[in-house]
C-alpha positions in Angstrom: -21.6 92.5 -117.6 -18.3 90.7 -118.8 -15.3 91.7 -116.7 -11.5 90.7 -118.4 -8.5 89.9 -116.7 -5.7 92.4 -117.0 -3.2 90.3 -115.5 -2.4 87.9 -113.0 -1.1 87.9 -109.2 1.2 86.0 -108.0 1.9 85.4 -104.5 3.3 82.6 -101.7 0.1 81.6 -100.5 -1.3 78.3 -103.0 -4.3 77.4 -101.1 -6.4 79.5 -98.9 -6.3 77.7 -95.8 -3.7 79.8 -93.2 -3.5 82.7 -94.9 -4.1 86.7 -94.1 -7.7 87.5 -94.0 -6.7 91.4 -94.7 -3.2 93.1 -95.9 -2.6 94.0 -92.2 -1.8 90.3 -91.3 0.0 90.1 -94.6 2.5 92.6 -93.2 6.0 92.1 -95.6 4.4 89.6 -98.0 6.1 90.1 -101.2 4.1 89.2 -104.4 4.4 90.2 -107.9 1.5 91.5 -110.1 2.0 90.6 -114.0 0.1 92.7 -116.1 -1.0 91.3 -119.5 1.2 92.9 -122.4 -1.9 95.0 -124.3 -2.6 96.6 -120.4 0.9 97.8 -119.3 1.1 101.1 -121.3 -1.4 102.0 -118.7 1.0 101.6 -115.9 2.3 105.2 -117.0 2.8 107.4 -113.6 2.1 104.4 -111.6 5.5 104.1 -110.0 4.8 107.6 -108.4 2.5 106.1 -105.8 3.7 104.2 -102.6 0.3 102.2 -102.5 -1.6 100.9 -104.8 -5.4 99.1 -104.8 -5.6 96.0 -106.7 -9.5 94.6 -107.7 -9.2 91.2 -108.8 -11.4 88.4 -108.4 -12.0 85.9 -106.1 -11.6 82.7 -109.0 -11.7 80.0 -106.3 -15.0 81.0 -104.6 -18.3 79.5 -105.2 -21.8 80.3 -104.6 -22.7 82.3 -101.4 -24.7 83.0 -98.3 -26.8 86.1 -97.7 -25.6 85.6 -93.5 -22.2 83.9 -93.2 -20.1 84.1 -89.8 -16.9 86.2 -90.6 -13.1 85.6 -89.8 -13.2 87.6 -87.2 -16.3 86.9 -84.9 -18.4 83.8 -84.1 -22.0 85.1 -85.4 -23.9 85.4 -88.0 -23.5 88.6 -89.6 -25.0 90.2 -92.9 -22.7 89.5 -96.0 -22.8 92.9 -96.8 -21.4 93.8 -93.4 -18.3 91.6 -93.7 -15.5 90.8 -96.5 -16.3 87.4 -97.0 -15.1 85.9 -100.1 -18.1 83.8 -101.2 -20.5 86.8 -102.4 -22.8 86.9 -105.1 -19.7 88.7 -107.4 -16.7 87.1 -106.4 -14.9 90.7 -105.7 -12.1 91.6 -103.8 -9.9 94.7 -102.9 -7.1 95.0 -101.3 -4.8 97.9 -100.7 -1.2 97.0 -101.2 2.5 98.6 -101.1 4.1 99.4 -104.6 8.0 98.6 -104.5 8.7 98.9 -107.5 7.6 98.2 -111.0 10.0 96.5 -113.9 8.7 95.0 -117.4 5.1 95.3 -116.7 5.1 93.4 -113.2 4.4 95.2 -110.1 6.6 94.5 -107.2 4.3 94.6 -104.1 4.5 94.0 -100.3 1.3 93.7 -97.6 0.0 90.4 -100.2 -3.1 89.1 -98.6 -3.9 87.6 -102.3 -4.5 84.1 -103.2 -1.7 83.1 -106.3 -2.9 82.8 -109.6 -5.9 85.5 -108.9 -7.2 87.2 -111.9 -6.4 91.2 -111.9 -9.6 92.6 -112.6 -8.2 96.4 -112.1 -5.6 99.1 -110.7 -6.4 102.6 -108.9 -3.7 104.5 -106.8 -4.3 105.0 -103.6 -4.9 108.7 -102.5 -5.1 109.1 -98.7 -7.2 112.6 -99.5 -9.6 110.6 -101.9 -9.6 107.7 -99.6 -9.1 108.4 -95.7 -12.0 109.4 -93.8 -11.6 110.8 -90.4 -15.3 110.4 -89.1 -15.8 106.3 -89.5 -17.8 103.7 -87.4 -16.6 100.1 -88.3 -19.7 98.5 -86.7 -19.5 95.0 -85.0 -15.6 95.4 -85.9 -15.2 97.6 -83.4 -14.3 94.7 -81.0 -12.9 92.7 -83.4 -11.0 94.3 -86.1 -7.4 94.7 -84.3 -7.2 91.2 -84.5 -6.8 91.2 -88.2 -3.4 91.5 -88.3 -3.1 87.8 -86.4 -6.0 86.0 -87.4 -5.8 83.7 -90.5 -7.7 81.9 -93.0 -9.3 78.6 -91.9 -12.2 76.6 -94.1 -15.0 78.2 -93.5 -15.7 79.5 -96.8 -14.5 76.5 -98.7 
C-alpha cells in the first residue's frame, strides 16, 4: 500500500508535548490546511459543509505497542481500544470546523493536529452518516469528559 500526501496542515502546536489529545480540548484552535495544487479541484462543494474530517498521518510517531496506557486513564489498555498515536499505521482522524476555504487552503477551527502533518485525505462530515444514537464508549465511560482538559505529555515519544 503507498499512501500520498495531499497537502499539509498547519497548526500552532510545533512539538507534541502540551497539546489537545482530541478536537474537544482544541476548542477555537485555528489552523490552516494547504492542499497540494493537483488536489484542490477536488475541494468543489466543500465549503457547503460546517465540519469537515481530515485523515492525515501521524509523521512524528515511531514503532508501537500492542497494550499502551492512554491519555486519559492510568492502565494498560488494548491499542485498539484507545487513540494512541504510536500504532502499527501511523493514522489519525480528527473531525474539525470548516471556516472557510480561499486558494486551496482550508480555514479550520477545533485543531488538535500536530504542524507540518501530512494530509492523507478529506470526507465531509454528515451527522446522518456519522452520529449514532445507541453507542457504548467502554473504559471511557469514566474518562472521556476529561478530554476537553487533558493534554499531551511524553508518553508516546
Amino acid at each position: 500500500m503507498e499512501l500520498k500526501p495531499i497537502g499539509t496542515i498547519h497548526t500552532p502546536f510545533k512539538e507534541k508535548d502540551g497539546m489537545p489529545i482530541q478536537p474537544a480540548g482544541a476548542a477555537g484552535v485555528k489552523g490552516v490546511v494547504e492542499v497540494f495544487d493537483e488536489y484542490r479541484a477536488g475541494l468543489k462543494d466543500l465549503d457547503g459543509f460546517s465540519h469537515i474530517i481530515l485523515i492525515y498521518e501521524f509523521h512524528r510517531s515511531q514503532g508501537f505497542k500492542l497494550e499502551v496506557v492512554p491519555f486519559l486513564d492510568d492502565k494498560l489498555r488494548g491499542l485498539f481500544a484507545t487513540r494512541a498515536p504510536k500504532r502499527p499505521n501511523p493514522i489519525g482522524l480528527s473531525t474539525v470546523r470548516l471556516d472557510r476555504i480561499e486558494n486551496g487552503n482550508l480555514y479550520v477551527q477545533n485543531v488538535d493536529i500536530l504542524d507540518g502533518t501530512p494530509l492523507l485525505d478529506i470526507k465531509p462530515y454528515v451527522p446522518d452518516f456519522d452520529r449514532y444514537t445507541e453507542i457504548r464508549t467502554g473504559w471511557l465511560e469514566q474518562a472521556g469528559e476529561k478530554a476537553g482538559r487533558h493534554k499531551a505529555d511524553n508518553r508516546f515519544k
